[in-house]
N, C-alpha and C positions, 0 to 999 in steps of 0.2 A: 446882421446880414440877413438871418431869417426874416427879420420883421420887415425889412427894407423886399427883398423879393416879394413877401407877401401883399404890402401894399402895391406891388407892383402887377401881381397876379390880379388886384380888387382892381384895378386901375384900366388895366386892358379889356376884363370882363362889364368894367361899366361902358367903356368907350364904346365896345361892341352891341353892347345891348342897346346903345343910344342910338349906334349904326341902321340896326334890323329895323328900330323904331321909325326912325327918319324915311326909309327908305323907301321909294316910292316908285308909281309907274304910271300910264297911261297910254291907254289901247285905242285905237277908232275902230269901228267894226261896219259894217253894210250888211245890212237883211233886207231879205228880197224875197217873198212868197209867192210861188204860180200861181196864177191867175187863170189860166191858158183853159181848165177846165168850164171854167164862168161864164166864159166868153163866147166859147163855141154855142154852151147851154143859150146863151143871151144874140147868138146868132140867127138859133133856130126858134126865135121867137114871135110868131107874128104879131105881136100885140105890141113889139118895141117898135119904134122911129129910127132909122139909122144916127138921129141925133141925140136921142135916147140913150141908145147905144154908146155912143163917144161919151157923152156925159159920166156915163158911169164908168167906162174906160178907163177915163180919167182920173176918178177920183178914187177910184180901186187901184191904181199907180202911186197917187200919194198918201193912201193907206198903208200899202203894201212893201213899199220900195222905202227903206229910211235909212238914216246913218246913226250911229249911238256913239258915246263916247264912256269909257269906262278909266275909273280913275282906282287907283288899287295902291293896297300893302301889303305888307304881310299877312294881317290880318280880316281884313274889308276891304269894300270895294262899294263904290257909287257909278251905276249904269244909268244912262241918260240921253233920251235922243238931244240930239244935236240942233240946237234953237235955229228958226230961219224965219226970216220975212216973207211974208204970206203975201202976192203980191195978187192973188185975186178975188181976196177979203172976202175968203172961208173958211175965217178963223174964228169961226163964233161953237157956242155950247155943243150944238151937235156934230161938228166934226171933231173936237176937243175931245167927245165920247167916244168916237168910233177908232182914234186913235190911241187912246184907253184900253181898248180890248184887241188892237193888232200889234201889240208887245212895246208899244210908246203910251209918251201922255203921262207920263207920272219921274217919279224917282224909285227907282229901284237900289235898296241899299242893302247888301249881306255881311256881316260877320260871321265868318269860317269859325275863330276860335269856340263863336258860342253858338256855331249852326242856327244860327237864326236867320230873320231877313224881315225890312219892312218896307212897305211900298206906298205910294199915295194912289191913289185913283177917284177918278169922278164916276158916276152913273147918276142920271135922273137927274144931273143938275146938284148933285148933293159929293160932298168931298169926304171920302173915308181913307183910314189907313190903317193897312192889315199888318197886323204882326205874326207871325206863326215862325214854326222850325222848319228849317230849308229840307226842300225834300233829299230823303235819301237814297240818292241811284245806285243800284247796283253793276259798278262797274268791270266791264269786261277785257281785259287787256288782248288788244289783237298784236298781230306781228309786223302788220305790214306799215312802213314810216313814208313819210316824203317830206319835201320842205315847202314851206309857207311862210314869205317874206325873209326868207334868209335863215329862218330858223328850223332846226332838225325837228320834224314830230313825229307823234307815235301814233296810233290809230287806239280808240277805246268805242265800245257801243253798250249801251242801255235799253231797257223798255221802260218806257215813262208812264202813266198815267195823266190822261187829256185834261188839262184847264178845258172845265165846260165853260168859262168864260172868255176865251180868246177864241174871237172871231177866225182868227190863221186857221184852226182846227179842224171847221164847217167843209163838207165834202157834199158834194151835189150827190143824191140820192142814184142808184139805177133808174134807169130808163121807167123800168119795167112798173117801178117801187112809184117814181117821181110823178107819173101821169097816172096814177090810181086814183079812184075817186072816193071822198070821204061814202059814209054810210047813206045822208040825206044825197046822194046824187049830185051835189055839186061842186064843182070842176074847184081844183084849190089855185088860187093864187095868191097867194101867201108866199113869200120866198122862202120862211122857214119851214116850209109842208115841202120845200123839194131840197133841204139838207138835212144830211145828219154828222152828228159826230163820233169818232170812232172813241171807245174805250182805252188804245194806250196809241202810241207811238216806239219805232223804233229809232235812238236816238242816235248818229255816229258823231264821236268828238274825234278833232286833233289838238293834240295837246304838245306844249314843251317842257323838255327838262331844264331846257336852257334858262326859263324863267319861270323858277321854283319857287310858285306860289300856287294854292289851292283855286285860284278862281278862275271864270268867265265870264262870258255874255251873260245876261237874264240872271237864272236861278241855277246855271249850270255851274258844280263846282265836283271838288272832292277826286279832284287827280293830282298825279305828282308833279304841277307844273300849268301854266296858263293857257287855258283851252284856245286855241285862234280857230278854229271851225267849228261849227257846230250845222246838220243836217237832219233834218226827222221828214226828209221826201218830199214837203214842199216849202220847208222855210229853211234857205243856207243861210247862216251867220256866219261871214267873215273879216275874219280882222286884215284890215287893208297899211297899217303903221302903230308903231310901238316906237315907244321914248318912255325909259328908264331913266330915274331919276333927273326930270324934268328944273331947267332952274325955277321956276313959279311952282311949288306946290298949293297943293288943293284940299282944300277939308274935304275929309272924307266920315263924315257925320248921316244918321237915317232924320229922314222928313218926316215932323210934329203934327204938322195942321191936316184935318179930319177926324173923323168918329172911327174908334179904333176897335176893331172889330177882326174875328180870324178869318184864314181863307175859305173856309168851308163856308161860313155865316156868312160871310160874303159872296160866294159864287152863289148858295140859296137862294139868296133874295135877288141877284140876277137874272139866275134862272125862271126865277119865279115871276119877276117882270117880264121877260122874252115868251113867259108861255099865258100871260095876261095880253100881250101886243098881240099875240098868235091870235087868240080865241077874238080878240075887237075887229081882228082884220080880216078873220075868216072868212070866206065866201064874197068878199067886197069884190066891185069891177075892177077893172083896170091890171096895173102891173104890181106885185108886192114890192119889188124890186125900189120901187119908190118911195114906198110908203115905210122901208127898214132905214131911212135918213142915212144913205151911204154919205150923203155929203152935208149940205145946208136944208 
């Protein structure tokens, strides 16, 4: 009788563990970063074309405005924008970059259990993929709840520290800062001589317990439950539908192809092109604004 229970005890504890295994999700999310500062800056420009203007409007909209789709388990999770037909054939290298560095353009894969994460990314036309330890936020449990798509959440907030490589970050300098003039006397136009980037962010998550699993959007994890918002004042992530245990599952595997490299060594050598771009463009005529290939 004992041996017959106990096999019965190994029997339910496999079932279930096959259960947690199997067990799957999938999120769609919408990010959407103001712009609203850029614009005004790009208003009071006299050196743009009202069509100028539109132009890069535009293409700061399909930077800016995207949908992702996150596929998760227990353990991991694959974040992905959401593939579309490009129907004004500005699908070539340098917009493929520029959406690279506004939180698309690659695969973003985490595992929670081993706190890691790997990502593919292009820069320069060259394909890398970083592997590092997902960062670790210090999460703050607030009080205040509300709900999001039906589900009960809780409020949590972080200070992050800035990817110098994501474009969303770049904040148009003061006024005061923005129109100062280099040392030799001349005037900068260079778009990167009138942004800077802040040192952290304040992040606020919402998260549920209703769907108890460590993930979110991007790199955000490490709450008791599936982050559906995510805010740092000018990019909200929101999760718009969830399907739990979907009939089609999805591999949830990290992306092989590129030169595998950390995120520090790769934001470096980034950085370190964006301040070579700087110094070629420095003091040239015209708008920089063109010359940083927002688009094609």
């Amino acid at each position: 009788m004992q041996k017959l229970i106990y096999t019965l005890v190994i029997a339910i504890a496999s079932f279930l563990g096959v259960q947690a295994q199997e067990f799957q999700g999938m999120a769609v999310y919408e990010s959407k970063t103001s712009t609203s500062d850029f614009k005004s800056r790009m208003q009071g420009n006299k050196e743009m074309t009202p069509d100028m203007q539109k132009m890069i409007e535009e293409r700061m909209k399909k930077a800016f405005e995207k949908t992702f789709i996150l596929n998760f388990d227990k353990s991991a999770s694959v974040y992905k924008e959401e593939e579309k037909l490009d129907a004004t054939g500005q699908g070539n290298g340098g917009m493929r970059m520029m959406m690279s560095f506004t939180g698309g353009g690659g695969t973003y894969y985490k595992n929670v259990k081993e706190k890691s994460f790997t990502v593919d990314k292009e820069f320069m036309g060259k394909e890398f993929l970083i592997k590092d330890s997902l960062p670790n936020l210090q999460w703050k449990m607030e009080s205040e709840t509300r709900v999001i798509g039906g589900y009960n959440c809780f409020k949590a907030t972080a200070i992050k520290p800035v990817s110098k490589t994501d474009f969303r970050n770049f904040r148009p300098r003061r006024e005061e800062t923005a129109t100062a003039k280099p040392a030799d006397g001349a005037a900068k136009t260079n778009l990167l001589d009138n942004l800077e980037m802040p040192k952290d962010v304040v992040i606020t998550a919402w998260y549920t317990p209703e769907i108890p699993v460590s993930q979110g959007p991007e790199n955000y994890w490490g709450l008791p439950g599936l982050i559906l918002e995510v805010n740092d004042g000018r990019t909200v992530i929101l999760c718009s539908k969830v399907v739990l245990n979907p009939k089609v599952k999805t591999e949830i595997k990290a992306p092989s192809k590129g030169k595998v490299t950390s995120q520090k060594d790769f934001d470096d050598a980034v950085t370190k092109k964006m301040e070579e771009f700087r110094e070629m463009n420095q003091g040239r005529g015209g708008n920089g604004t063109m010359q940083m290939r927002i688009g094609n």
